[in-house]
C-alpha positions in Angstrom: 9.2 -2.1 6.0 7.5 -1.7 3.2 3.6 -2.6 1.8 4.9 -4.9 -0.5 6.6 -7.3 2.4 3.8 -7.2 4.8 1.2 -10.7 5.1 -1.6 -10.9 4.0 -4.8 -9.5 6.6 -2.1 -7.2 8.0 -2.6 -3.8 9.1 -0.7 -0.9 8.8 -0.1 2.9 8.7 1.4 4.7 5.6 5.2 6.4 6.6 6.2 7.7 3.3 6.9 7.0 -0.6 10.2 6.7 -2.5 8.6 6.6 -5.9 8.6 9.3 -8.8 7.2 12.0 -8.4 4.2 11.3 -10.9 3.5 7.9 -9.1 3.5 9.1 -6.0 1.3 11.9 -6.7 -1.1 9.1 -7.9 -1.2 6.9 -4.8 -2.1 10.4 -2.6 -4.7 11.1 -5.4 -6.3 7.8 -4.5 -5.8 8.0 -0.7 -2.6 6.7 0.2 -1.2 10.2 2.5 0.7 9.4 5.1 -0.6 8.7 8.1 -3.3 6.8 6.0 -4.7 3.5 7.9 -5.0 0.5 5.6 -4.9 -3.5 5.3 -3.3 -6.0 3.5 -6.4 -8.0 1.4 -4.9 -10.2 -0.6 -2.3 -11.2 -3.5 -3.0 -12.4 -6.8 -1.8 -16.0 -7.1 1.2 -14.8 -9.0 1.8 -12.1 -5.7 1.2 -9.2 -8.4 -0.9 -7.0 -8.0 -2.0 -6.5 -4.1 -5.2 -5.5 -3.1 -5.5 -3.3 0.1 -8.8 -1.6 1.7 -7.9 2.3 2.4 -10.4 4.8 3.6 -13.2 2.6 2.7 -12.5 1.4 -0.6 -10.4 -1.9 -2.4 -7.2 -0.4 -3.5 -4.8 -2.8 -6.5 -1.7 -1.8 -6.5 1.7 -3.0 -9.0 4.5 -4.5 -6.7 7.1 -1.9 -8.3 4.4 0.1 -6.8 3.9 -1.3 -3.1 7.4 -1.7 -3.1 7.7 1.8 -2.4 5.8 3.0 -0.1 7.1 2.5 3.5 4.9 1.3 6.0 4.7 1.1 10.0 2.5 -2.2 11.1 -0.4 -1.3 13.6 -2.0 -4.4 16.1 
């Protein structure tokens, strides 16, 4: 699954990234290792961009973007 397909107040866990290299350097830069424990806040009315909380902060992130980083779903 990935963070872009996941409801909104869901929570999951970070997997991996299938993004270029420069993007995906980004997203770790900003928090998003994996491993990393995060949920869903909400979607801009058009659904782009997505707003997650990670490691204590509010996190926007493209579509393209979420669409790429693969995600496990925690209860």
């Amino acid at each position: 699954m990935t963070l872009a397909e996941m409801p909104i107040a869901a929570r999951g866990r970070v997997s991996g990234m299938t993004l270029p290299a420069g993007t995906h350097q980004r997203l770790m830069e900003m928090g998003l290792t994996r491993g990393a424990s995060f949920q869903v806040v909400r979607y801009a009315p058009m659904g782009d961009p997505i707003e997650i909380k990670v490691r204590g902060y509010h996190l926007s992130l493209r579509k393209c973007e979420a669409a790429g980083i693969l995600v496990e779903t925690v209860l």
